[in-house]
N, C-alpha and C positions, 0 to 999 in steps of 0.2 A: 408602253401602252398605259390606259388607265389602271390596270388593275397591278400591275409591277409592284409599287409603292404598302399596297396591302398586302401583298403575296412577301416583302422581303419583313415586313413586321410580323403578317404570320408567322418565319420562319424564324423568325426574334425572339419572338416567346417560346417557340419551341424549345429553343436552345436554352431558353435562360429556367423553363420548365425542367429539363433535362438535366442542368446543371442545379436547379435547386433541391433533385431528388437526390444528388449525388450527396450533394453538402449535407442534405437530414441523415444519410447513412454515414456519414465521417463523422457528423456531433456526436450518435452513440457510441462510436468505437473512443473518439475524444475523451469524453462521459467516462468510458468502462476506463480507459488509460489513467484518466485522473485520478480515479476512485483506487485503482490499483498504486498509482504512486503516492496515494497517505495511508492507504495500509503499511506499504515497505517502509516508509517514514516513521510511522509508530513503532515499529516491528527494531528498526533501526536504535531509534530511542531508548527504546526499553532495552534491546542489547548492553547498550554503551552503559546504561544504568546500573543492570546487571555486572559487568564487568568491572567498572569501578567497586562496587558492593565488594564482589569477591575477590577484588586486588585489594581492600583493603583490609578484610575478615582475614587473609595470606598473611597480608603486614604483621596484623595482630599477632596472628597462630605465631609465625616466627617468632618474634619478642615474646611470646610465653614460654616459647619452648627452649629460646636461649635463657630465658629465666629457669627452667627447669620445672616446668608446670605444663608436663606433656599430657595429663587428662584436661587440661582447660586449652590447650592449644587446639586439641582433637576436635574439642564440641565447638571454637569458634569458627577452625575449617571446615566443618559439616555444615555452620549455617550459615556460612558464606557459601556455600557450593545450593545447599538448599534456596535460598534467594535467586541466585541465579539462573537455575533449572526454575523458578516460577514465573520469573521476568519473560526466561526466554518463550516459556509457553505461555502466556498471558499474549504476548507481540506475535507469534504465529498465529496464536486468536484472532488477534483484530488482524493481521494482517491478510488470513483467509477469508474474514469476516467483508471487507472490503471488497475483496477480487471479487469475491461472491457476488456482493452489491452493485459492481458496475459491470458483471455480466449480466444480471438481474435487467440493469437499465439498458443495457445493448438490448437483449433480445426486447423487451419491452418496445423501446424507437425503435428496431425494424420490425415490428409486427403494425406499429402504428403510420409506419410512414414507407 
């Protein structure tokens, strides 16, 4: 009949209405994913940083103390271990600081959309 043609586009939009509401709630969680994977990135970062730091303060410490300079070995393995323990909490910072931010923009897109 006449009206077929209108009635199957009606139901065009619906659908494409439907699937566009679906799409606005996967970009925020998309959004919050992203924002979480450059926190752990940073977070990663700063690890590896850390780590080298203190495998190399270790180096040091050793060749001091096979030199026989076991108060200067002490203080270079303390701040190597100190750098480390700062790195690592500097990169849980931002890496909370992130997660934070793209749960922040999740609930944000689904209150808006």
């Amino acid at each position: 009949m006449k009206t077929t043609p209108y009635l199957a586009v009606l139901a065009c939009l619906a659908a494409l209405g439907l699937a566009g509401t679906a799409v606005a709630g996967d970009r925020g969680d998309r959004v919050e994913h992203r924002m979480e994977r450059h926190g752990e990135r940073i977070d990663h970062r700063l690890d590896r940083r850390g780590d080298r730091i203190e495998a190399r303060s270790d180096r040091r410490a050793d060749a001091l103390a096979a030199h026989g300079h076991a108060r200067a070995a002490a203080r270079v393995d303390r701040h190597g271990e100190r750098v480390e323990a700062r790195l690592d909490r500097r990169g849980d910072l931002a890496q909370a600081h992130w997660e934070r931010r793209g749960e922040r923009y999740d609930r944000r897109w689904d209150r808006r959309h």
